[in-house]
N, C-alpha and C positions, 0 to 999 in steps of 0.2 A: 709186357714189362721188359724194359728194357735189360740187359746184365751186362758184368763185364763180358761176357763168353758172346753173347750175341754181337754187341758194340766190335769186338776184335773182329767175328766172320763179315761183318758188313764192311769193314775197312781193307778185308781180305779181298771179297767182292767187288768193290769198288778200284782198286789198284789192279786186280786183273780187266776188268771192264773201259779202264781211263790208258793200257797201255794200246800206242798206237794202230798195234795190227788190230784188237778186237774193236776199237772204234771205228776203225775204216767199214770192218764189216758191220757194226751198227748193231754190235752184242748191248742184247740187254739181261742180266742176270733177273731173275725173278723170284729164285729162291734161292736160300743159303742153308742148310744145317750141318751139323755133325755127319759126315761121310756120304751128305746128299747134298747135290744142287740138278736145278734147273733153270735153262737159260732160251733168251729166243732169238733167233735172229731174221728181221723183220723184211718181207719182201722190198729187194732194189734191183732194177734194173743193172747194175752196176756189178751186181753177183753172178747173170746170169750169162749162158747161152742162149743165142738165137733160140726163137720162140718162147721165151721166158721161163727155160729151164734151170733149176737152180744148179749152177757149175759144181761137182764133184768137188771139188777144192775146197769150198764152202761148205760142205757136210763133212768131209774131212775136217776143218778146220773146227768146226762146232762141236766135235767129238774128242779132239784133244783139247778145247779148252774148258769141255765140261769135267772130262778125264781129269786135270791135270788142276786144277779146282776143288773138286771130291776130295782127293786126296792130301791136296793140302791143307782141307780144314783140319783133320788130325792131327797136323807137324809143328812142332813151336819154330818160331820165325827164327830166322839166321841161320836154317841148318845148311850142310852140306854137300853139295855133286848132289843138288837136287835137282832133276830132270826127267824127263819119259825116254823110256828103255827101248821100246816098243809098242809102236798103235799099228791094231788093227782093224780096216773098213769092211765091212758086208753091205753094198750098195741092193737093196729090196726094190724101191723105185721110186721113179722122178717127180721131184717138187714144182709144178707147176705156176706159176705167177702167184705164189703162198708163200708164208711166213712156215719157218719149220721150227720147233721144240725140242731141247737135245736135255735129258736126263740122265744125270751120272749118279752111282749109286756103289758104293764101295764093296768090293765081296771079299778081299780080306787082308789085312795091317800084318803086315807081319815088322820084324826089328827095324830092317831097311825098305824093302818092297811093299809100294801097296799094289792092288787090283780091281780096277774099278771097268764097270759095265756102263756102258752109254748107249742107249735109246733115242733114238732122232724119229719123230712122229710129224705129221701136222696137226691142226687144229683140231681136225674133223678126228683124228685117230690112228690114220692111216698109215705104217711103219713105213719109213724113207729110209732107212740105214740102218744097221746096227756094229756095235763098236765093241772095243776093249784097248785099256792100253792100260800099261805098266808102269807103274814110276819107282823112281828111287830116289831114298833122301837119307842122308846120316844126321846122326844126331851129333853129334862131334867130330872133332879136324880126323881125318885120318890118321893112323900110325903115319910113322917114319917108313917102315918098313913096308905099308901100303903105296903111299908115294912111289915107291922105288919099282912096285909093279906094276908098270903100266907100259904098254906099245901101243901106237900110235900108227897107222897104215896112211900111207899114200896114193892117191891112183894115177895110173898112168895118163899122159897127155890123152887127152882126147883127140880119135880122128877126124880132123875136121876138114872136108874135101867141099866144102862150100856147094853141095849140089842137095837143092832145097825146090820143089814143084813150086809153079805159079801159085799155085792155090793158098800156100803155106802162107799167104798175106790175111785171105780172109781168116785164119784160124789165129794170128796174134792181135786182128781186129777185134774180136771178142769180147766184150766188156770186162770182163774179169780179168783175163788175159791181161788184156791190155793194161788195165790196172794194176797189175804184178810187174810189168815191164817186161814180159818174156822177149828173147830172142831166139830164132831158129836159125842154127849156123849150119845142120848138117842134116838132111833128111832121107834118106835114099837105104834099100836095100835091107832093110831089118834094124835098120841103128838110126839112132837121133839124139842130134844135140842139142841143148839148149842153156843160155846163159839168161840168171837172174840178178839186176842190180841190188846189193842193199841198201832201202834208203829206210828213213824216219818211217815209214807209215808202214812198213811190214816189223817192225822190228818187236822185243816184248818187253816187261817192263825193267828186264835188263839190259836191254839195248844192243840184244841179241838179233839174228832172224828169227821172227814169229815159228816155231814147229808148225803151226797150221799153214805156212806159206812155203815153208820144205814139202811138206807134205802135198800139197797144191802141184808144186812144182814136179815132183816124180810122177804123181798122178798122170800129169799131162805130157811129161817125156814122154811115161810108156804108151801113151793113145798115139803120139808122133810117128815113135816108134813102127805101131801096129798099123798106123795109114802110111807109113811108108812101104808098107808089102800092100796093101788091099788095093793101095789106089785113092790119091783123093777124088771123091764123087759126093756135089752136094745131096744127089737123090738117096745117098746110102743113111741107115740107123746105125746107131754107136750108145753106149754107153761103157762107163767102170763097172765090172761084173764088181770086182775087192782089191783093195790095195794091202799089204802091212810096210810097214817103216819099222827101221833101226835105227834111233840117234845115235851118232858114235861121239858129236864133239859141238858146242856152238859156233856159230856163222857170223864174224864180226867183217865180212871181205863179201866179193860178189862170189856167186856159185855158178855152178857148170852142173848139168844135171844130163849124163852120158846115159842113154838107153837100149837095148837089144832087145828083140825077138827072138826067143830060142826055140820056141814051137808054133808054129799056128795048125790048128785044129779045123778046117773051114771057116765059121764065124769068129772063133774064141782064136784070142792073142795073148799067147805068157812072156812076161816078158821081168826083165833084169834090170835096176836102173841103181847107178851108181851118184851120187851129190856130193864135188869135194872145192874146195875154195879156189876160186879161177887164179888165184897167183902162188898161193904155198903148195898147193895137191892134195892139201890134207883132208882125208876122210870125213866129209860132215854126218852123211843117211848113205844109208844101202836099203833097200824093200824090192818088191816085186809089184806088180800090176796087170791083174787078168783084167781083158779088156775084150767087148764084143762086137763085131761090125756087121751089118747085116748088110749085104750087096745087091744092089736093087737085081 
């Protein structure tokens, strides 16, 4: 039976599912309730890596819009500096030519923060990721005197010395990739750059850049990044070990997503990646990305 409560989560549902980044990736919600949903996002060529790996980006993405969904069933509409704080990824392992499953499930409301837990499985069972991320939302305008607290950081120019390996063609060939628009302007030496256009089809349903396409995009700095120490070689193994993100501000301008290696370990690569608007500097995401290469 239908209610007013249900009628609202479904129209909630629907306008997160009809904004253009989650249609591009072909989200389909399949449950709604009170500080739970689950969503699926259905196998496309068009998400994947070579051999029909589902791209990192996309299970990132799946995780902040199940995240960021949960937590909005609880919020009355119109609030304010509603956003996610912080996601975090735990990449488990790779989805195959498969549709994957991502349930969000709230673990606690507090005045302003909620916390919600996501779950990325496939069909069969088999745990693909696991998530967390933070959101905030006010229930009213802020003080005056909140207003007035706020700083704003800028990042420095990026170094961009245009020395990028032959290879680095087949890596923004990549269907996903490609579909993002990346560009690699600087690849060399532990740092990588990359510039994101914003158009209609990453954006969300405030016609912002999607979180799940920031997220995307550092993800793939910091693997840049780390094959710029390792060497590209198509014989070598790679994945995202985890990523976390920090939204600082939304993305209405293209992005620059500057990355560094500050440790490699043998296999494992930690690395630093900064996202700030290619024309103002202004601070979008800060996160990290541990990332693994195995060398034939």
């Amino acid at each position: 039976m239908e209610t007013p409560e249900t009628d609202a989560l479904d129209t909630l549902a629907a306008r997160h599912a009809q904004s253009p980044y989650c249609a591009r990736l072909g989200i389909v919600i399949e449950t709604i309730a009170l500080d739970h949903v689950r969503l699926r996002v259905p196998y496309q060529d068009e998400n994947s890596n070579p051999g029909r790996a589902l791209h990192g980006g996309v299970v990132a993405s799946s995780i902040d819009i199940a995240g960021t969904l949960a937590a909005a069933t609880g919020l009355p509409e119109g609030g304010f500096d509603a956003g996610t704080l912080d996601l975090s990824v735990a990449y488990l392992a790779a989805a195959i030519g498969e549709d994957i499953v991502a349930e969000g499930a709230v673990l606690r409301r507090g005045k302003e923060i909620v916390y919600v837990d996501v779950d990325v499985r496939n069909d069969g069972g088999k745990r693909i990721a696991k998530g967390l991320l933070t959101y905030r939302a006010l229930g009213r305008a802020p003080a005056a005197a909140a207003t007035e607290r706020q700083r704003v950081t800028h990042a420095e120019p990026p170094r961009e010395r245009g020395e990028v390996p032959s290879l680095a063609r087949a890596i923004v060939s990549v269907p996903f990739i490609a579909r993002l628009g990346l560009a690699i302007t600087h690849m060399h030496d532990g740092e990588a750059v990359l510039h994101m256009p914003v158009t209609a089809d990453k954006t969300d349903q405030a016609e912002a850049m999607h979180e799940g396409a920031l997220a995307a995009l550092l993800d793939t700095a910091g693997a840049m990044a780390s094959w710029s120490l390792a060497g590209l070689d198509l014989r070598s193994k790679a994945s995202t070990v985890g990523i976390h993100v920090s939204y600082h501000a939304a993305a209405r301008e293209d992005v620059v997503a500057t990355a560094r290696t500050w440790r490699r370990n043998d296999e494992i690569f930690l690395n630093r990646v900064t996202v700030s608007g290619r024309d103002g500097g202004r601070v979008i995401a800060t996160g990290s990305v541990t990332y693994r290469i195995v060398v034939p």
